[in-house]
N, CA, C and O atoms as CSV, one atom per row, in Angstrom:
chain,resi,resn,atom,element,x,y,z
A,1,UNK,N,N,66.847,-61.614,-48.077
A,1,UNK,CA,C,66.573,-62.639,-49.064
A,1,UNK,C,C,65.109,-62.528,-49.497
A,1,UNK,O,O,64.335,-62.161,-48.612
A,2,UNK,N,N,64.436,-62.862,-51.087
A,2,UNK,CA,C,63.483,-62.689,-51.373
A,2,UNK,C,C,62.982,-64.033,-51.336
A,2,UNK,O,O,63.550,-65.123,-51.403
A,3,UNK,N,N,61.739,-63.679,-51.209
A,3,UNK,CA,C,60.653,-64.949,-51.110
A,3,UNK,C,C,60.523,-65.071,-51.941
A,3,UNK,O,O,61.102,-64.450,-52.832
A,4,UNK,N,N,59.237,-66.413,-52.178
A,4,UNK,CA,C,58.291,-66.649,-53.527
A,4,UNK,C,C,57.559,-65.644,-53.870
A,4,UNK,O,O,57.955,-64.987,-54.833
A,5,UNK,N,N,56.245,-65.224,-53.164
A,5,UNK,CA,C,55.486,-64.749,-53.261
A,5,UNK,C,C,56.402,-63.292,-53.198
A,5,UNK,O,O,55.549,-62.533,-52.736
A,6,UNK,N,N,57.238,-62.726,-53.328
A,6,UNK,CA,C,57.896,-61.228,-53.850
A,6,UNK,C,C,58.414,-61.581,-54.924
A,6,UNK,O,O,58.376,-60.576,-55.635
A,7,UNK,N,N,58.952,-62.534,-55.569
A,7,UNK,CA,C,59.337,-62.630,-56.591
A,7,UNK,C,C,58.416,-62.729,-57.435
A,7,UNK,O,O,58.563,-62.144,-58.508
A,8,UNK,N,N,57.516,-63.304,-57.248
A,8,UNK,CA,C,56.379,-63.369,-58.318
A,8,UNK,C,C,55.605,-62.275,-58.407
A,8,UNK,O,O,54.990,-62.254,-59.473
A,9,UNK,N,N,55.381,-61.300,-57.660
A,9,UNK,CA,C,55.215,-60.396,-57.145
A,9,UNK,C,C,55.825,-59.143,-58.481
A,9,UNK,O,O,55.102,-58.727,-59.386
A,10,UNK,N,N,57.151,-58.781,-58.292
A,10,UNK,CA,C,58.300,-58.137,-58.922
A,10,UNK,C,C,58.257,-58.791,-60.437
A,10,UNK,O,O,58.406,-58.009,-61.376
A,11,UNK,N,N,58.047,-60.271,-60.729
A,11,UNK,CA,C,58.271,-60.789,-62.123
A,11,UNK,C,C,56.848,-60.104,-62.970
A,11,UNK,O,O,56.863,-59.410,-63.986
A,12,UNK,N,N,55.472,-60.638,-62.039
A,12,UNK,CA,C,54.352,-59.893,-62.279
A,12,UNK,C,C,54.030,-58.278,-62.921
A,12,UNK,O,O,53.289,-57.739,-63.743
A,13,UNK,N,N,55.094,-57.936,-61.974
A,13,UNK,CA,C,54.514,-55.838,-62.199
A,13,UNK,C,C,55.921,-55.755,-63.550
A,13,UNK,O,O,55.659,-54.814,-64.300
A,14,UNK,N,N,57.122,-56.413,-63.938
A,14,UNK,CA,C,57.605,-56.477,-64.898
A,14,UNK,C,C,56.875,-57.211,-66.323
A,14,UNK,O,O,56.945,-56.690,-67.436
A,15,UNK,N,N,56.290,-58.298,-66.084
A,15,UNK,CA,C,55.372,-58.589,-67.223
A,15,UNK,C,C,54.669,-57.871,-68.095
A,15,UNK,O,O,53.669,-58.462,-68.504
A,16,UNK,N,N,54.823,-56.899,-68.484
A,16,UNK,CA,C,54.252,-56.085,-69.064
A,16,UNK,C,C,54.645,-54.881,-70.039
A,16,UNK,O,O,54.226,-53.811,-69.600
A,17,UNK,N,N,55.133,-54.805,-70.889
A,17,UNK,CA,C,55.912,-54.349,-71.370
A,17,UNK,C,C,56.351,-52.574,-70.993
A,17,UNK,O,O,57.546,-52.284,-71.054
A,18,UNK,N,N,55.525,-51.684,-70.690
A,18,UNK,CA,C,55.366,-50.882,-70.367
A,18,UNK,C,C,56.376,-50.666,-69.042
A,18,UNK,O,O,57.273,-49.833,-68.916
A,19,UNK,N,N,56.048,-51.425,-68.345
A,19,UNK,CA,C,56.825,-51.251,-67.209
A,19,UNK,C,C,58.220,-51.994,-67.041
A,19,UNK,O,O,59.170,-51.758,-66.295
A,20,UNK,N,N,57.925,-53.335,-68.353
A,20,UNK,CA,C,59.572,-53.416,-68.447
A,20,UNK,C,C,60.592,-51.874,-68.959
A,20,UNK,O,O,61.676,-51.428,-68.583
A,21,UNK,N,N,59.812,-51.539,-69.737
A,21,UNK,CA,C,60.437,-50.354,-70.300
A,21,UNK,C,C,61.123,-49.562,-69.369
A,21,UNK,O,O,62.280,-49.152,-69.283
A,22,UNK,N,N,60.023,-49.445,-68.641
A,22,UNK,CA,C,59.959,-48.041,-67.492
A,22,UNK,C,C,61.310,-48.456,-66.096
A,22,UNK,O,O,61.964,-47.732,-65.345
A,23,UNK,N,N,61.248,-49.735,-66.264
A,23,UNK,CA,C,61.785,-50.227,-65.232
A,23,UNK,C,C,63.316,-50.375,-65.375
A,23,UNK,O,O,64.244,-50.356,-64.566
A,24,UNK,N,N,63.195,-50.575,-67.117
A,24,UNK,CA,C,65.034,-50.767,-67.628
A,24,UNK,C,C,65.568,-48.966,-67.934
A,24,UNK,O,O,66.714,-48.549,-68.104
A,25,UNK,N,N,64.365,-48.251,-67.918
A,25,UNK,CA,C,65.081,-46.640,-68.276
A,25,UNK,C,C,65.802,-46.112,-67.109
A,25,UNK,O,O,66.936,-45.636,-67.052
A,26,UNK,N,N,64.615,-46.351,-65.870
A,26,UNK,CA,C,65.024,-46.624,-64.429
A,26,UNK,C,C,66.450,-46.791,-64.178
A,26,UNK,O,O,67.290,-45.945,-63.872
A,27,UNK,N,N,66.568,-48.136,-64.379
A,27,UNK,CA,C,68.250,-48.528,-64.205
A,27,UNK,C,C,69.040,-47.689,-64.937
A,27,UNK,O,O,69.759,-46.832,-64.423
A,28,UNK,N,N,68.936,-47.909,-66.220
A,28,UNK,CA,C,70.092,-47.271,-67.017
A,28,UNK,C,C,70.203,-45.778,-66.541
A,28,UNK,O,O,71.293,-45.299,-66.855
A,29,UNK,N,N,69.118,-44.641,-65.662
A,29,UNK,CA,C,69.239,-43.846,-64.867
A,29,UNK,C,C,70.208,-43.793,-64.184
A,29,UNK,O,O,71.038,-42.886,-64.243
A,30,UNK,N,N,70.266,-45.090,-63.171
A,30,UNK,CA,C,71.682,-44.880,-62.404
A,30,UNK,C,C,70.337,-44.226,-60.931
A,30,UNK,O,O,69.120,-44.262,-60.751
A,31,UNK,N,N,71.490,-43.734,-60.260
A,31,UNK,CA,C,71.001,-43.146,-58.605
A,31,UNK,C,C,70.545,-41.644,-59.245
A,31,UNK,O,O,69.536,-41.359,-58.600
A,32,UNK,N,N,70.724,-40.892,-59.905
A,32,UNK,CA,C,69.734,-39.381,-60.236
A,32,UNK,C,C,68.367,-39.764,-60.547
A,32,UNK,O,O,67.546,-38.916,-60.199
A,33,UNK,N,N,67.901,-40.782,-61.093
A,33,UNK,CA,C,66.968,-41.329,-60.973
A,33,UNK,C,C,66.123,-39.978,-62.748
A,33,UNK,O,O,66.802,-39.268,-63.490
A,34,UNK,N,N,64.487,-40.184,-62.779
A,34,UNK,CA,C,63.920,-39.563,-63.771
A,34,UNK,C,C,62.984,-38.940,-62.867
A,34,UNK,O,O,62.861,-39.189,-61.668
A,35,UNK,N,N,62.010,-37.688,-63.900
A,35,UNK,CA,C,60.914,-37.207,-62.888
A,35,UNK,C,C,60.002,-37.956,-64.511
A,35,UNK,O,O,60.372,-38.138,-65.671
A,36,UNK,N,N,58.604,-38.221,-63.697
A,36,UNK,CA,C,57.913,-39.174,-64.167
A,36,UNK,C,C,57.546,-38.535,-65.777
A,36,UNK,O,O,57.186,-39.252,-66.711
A,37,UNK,N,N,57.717,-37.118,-65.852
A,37,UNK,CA,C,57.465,-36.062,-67.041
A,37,UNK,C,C,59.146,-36.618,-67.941
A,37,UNK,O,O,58.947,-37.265,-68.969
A,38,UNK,N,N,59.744,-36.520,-67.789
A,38,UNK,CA,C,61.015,-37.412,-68.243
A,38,UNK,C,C,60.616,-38.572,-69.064
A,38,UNK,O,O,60.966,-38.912,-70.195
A,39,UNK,N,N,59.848,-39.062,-68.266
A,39,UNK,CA,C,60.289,-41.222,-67.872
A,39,UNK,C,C,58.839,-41.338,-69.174
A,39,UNK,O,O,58.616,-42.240,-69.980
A,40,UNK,N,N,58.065,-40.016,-68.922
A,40,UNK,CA,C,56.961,-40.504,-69.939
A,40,UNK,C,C,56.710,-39.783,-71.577
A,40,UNK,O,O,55.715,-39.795,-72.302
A,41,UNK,N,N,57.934,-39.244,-71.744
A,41,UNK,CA,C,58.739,-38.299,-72.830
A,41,UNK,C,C,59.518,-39.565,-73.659
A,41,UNK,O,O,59.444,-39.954,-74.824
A,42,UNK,N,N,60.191,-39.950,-72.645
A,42,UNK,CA,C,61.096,-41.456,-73.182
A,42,UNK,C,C,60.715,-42.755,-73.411
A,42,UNK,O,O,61.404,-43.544,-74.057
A,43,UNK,N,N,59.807,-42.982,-72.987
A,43,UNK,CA,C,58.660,-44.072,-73.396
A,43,UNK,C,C,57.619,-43.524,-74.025
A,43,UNK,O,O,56.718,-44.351,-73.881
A,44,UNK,N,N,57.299,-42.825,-74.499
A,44,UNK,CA,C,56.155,-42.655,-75.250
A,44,UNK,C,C,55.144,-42.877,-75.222
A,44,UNK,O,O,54.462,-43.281,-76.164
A,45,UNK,N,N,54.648,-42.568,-73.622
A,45,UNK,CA,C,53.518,-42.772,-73.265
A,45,UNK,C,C,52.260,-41.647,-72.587
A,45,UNK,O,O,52.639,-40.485,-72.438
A,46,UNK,N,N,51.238,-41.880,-72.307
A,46,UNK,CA,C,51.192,-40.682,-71.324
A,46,UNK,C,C,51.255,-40.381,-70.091
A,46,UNK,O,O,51.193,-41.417,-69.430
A,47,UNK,N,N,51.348,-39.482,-69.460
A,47,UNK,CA,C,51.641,-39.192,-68.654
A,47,UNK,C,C,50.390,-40.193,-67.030
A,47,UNK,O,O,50.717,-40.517,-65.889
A,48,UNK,N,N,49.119,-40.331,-67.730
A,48,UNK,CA,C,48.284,-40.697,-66.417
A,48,UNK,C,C,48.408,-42.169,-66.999
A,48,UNK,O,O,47.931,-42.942,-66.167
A,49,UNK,N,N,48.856,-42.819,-68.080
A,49,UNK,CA,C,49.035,-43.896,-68.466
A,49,UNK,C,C,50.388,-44.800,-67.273
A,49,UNK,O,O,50.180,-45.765,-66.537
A,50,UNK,N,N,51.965,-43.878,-67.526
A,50,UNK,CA,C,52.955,-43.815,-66.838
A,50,UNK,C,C,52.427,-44.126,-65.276
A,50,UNK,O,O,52.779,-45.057,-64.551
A,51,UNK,N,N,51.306,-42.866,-64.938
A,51,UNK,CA,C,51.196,-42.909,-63.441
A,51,UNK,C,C,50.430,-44.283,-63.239
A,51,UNK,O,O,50.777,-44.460,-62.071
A,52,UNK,N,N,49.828,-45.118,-63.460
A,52,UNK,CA,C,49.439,-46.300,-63.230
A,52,UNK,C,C,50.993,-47.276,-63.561
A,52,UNK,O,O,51.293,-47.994,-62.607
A,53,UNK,N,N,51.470,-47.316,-64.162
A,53,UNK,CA,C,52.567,-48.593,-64.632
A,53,UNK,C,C,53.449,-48.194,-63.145
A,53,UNK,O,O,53.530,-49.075,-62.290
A,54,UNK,N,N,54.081,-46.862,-62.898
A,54,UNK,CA,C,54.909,-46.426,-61.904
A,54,UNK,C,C,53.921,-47.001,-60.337
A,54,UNK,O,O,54.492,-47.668,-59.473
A,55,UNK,N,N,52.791,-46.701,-60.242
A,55,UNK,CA,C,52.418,-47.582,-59.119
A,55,UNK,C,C,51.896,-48.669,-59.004
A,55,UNK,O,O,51.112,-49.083,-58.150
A,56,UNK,N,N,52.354,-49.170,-59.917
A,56,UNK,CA,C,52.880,-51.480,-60.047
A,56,UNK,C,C,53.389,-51.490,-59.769
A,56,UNK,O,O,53.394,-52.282,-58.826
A,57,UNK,N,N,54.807,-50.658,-60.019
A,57,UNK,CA,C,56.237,-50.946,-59.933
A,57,UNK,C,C,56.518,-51.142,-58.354
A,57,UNK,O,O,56.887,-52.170,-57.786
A,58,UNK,N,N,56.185,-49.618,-57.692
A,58,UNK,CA,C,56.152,-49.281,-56.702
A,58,UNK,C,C,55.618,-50.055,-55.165
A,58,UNK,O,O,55.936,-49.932,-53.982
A,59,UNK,N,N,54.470,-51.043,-56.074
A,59,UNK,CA,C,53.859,-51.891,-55.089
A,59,UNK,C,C,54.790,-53.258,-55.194
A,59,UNK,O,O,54.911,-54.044,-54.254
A,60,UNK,N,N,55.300,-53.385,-56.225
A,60,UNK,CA,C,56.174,-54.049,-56.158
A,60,UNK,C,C,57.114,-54.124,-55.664
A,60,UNK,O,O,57.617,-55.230,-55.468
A,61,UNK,N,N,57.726,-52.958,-55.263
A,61,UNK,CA,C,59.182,-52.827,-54.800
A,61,UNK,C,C,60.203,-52.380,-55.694
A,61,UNK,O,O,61.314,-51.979,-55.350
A,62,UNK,N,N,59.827,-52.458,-56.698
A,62,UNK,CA,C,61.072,-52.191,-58.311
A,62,UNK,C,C,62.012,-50.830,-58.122
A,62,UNK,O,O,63.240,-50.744,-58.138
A,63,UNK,N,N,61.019,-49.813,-57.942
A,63,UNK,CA,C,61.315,-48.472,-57.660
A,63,UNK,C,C,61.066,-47.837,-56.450
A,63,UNK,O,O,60.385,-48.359,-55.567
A,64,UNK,N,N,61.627,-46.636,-56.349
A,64,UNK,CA,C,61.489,-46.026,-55.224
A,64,UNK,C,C,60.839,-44.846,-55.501
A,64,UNK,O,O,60.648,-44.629,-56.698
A,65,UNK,N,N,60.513,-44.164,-54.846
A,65,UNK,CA,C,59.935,-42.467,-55.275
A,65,UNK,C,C,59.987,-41.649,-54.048
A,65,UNK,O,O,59.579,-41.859,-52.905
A,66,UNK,N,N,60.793,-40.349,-54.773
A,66,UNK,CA,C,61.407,-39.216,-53.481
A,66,UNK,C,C,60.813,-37.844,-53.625
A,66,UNK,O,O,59.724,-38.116,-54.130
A,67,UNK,N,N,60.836,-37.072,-53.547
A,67,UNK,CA,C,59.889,-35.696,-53.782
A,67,UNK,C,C,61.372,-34.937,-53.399
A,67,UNK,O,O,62.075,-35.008,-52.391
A,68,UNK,N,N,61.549,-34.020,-54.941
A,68,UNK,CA,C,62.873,-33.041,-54.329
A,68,UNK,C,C,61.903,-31.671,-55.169
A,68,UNK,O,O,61.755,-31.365,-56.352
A,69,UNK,N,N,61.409,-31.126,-53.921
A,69,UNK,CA,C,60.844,-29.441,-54.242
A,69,UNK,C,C,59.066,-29.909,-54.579
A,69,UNK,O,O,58.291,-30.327,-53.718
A,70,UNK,N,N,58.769,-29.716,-55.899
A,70,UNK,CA,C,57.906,-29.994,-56.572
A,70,UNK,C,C,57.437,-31.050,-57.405
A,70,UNK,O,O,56.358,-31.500,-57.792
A,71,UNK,N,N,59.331,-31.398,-57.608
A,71,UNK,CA,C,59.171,-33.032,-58.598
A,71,UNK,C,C,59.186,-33.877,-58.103
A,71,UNK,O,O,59.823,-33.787,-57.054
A,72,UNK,N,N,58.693,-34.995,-58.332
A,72,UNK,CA,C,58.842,-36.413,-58.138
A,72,UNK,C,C,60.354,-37.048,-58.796
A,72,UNK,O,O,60.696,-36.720,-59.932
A,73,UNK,N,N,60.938,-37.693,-58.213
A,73,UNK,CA,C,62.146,-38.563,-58.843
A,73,UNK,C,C,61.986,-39.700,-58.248
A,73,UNK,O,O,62.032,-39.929,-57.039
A,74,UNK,N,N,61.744,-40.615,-59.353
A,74,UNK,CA,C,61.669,-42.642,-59.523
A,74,UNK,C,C,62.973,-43.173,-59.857
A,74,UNK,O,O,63.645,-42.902,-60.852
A,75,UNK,N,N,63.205,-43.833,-59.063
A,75,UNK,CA,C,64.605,-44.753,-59.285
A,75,UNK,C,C,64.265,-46.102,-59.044
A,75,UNK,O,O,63.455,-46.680,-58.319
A,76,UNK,N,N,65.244,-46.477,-59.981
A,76,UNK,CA,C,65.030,-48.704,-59.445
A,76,UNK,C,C,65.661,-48.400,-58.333
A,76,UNK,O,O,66.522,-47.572,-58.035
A,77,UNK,N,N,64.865,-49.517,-57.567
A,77,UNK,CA,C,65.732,-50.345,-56.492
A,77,UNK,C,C,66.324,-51.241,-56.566
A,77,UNK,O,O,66.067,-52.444,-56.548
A,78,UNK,N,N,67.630,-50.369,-56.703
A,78,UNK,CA,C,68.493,-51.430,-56.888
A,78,UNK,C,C,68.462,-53.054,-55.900
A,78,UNK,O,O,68.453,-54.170,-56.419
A,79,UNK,N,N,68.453,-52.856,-54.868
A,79,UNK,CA,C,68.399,-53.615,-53.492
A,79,UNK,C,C,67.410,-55.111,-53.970
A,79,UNK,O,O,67.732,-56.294,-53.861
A,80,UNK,N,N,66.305,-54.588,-54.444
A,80,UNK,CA,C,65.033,-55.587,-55.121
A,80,UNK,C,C,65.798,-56.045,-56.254
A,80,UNK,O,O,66.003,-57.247,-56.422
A,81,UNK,N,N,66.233,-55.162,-57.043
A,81,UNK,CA,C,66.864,-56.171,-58.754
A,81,UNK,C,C,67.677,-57.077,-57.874
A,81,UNK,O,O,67.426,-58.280,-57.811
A,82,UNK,N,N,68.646,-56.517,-57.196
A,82,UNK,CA,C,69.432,-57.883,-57.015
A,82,UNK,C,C,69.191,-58.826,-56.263
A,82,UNK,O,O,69.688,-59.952,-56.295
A,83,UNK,N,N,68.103,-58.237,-55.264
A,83,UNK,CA,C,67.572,-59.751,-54.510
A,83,UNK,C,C,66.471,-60.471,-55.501
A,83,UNK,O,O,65.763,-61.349,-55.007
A,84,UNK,N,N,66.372,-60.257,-56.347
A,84,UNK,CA,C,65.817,-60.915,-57.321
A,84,UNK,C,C,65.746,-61.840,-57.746
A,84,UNK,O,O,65.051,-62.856,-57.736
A,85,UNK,N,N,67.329,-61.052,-58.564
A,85,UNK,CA,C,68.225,-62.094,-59.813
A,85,UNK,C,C,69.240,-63.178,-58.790
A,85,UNK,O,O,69.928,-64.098,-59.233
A,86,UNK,N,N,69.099,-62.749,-57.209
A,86,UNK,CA,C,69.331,-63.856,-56.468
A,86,UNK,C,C,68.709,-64.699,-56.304
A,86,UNK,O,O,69.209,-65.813,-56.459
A,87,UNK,N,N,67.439,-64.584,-55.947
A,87,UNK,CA,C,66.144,-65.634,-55.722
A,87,UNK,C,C,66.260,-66.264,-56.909
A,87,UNK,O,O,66.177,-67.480,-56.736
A,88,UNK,N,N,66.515,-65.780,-58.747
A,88,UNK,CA,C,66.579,-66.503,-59.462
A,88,UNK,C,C,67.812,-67.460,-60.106
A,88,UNK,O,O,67.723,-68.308,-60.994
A,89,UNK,N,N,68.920,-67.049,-59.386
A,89,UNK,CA,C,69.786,-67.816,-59.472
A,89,UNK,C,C,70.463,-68.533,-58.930
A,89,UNK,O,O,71.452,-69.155,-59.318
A,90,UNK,N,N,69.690,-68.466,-57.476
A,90,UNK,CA,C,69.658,-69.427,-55.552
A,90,UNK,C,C,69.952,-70.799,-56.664
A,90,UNK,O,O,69.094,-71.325,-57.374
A,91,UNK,N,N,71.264,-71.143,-56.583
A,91,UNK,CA,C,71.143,-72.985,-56.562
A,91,UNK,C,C,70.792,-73.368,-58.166
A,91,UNK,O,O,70.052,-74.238,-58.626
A,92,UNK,N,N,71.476,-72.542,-58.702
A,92,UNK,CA,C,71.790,-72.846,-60.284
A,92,UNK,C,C,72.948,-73.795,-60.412
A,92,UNK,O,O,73.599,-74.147,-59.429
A,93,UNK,N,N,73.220,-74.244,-61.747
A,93,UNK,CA,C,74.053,-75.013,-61.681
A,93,UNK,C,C,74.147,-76.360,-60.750
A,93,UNK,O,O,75.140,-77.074,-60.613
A,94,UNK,N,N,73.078,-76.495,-60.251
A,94,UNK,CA,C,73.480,-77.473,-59.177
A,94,UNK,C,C,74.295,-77.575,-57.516
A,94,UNK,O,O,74.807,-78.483,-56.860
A,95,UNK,N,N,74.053,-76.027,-57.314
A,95,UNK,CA,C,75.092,-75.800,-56.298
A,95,UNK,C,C,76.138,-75.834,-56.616
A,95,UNK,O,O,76.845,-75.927,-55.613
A,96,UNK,N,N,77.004,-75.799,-57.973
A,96,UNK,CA,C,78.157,-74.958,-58.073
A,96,UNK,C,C,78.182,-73.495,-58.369
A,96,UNK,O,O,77.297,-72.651,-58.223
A,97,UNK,N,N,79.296,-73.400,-58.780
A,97,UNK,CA,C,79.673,-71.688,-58.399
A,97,UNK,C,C,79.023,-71.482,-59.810
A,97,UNK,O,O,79.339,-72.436,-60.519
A,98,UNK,N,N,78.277,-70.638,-60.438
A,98,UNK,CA,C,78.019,-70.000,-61.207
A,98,UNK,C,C,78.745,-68.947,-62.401
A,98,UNK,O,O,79.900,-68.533,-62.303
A,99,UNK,N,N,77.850,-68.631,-63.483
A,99,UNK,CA,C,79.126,-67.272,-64.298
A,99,UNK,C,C,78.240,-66.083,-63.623
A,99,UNK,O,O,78.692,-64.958,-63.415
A,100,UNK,N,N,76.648,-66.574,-63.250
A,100,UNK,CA,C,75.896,-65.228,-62.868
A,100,UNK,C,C,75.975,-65.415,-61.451
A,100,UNK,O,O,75.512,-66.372,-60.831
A,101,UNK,N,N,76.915,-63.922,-60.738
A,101,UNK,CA,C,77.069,-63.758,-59.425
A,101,UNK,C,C,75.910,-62.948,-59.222
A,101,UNK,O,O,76.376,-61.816,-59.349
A,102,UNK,N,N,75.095,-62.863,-59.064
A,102,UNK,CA,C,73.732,-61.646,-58.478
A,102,UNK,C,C,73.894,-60.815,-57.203
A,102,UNK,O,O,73.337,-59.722,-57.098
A,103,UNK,N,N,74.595,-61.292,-56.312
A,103,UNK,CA,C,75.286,-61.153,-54.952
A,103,UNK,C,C,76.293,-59.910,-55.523
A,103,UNK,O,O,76.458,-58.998,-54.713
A,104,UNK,N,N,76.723,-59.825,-56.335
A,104,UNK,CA,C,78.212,-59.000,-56.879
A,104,UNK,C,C,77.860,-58.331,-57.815
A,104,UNK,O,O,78.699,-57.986,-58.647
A,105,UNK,N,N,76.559,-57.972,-57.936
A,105,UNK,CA,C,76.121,-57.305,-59.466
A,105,UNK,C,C,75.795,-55.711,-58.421
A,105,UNK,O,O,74.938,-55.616,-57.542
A,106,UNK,N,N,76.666,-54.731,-58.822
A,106,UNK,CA,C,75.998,-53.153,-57.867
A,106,UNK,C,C,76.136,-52.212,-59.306
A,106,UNK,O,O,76.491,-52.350,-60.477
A,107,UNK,N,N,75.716,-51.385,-58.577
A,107,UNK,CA,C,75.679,-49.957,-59.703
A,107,UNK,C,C,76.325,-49.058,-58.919
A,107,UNK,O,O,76.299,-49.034,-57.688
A,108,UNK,N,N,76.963,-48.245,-59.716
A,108,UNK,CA,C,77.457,-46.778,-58.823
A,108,UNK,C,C,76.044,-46.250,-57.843
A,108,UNK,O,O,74.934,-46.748,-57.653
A,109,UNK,N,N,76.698,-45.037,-57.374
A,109,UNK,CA,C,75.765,-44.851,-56.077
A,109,UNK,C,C,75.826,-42.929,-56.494
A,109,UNK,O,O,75.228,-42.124,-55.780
C-alpha cells in the first residue's frame, strides 16, 4: 500500500509534462519496455534533457531500468501506477464499490 508522502512523491516527478510524456510512452510500451535513445526520438527531446526527466521518474518509483548488453531499457512500474491509482481511489464514493477498480487494473506481462 502507498503512503502520502510516495504519492506525492510519484504525482510530483509526473507534474511535469515531459515526464508525463515519458511516463505514458512507458506504459503504452507494455513489459519490452524503450532504450532511452528510443524514448528520446519519440518525445522530442534530447537525449541529456531525457536523462534528467528518466531520473525523477526513477527516484520516484514510476520506472524501472535494466541493462540488456550495452542498452539501457526503462519500463513503468507497473506495481507503483497501480498502487497509486489505489491510494487515489482508497474510499471513493464513500466506501462503496466504485466503477474505478485500481486493484484490477494489470497489463500483460
Amino acid at each position: 500500500m502507498m503512503n502520502e508522502r510516495e504519492a506525492v512523491q510519484a504525482l510530483a516527478a509526473l507534474a511535469q509534462p515531459v515526464r508525463l510524456r515519458a511516463f505514458r510512452a512507458l506504459v503504452q510500451a507494455g513489459a519490452e519496455g524503450l532504450t532511452p535513445g528510443a524514448l528520446a526520438e519519440a518525445l522530442h527531446v534530447t537525449p541529456s534533457a531525457l536523462s534528467f526527466h528518466l531520473k525523477e521518474l526513477l527516484h520516484a518509483g514510476l520506472v524501472t531500468q535494466q541493462r540488456q548488453g550495452r542498452h539501457l531499457i526503462y519500463r513503468a512500474a507497473f506495481t507503483t501506477m497501480q498502487a497509486l491509482l489505489a491510494y487515489l481511489t482508497e474510499n471513493c464514493c464513500r466506501g462503496q464499490a466504485c466503477a474505478v477498480a485500481a486493484d484490477e487494473l494489470s497489463c500483460p506481462t
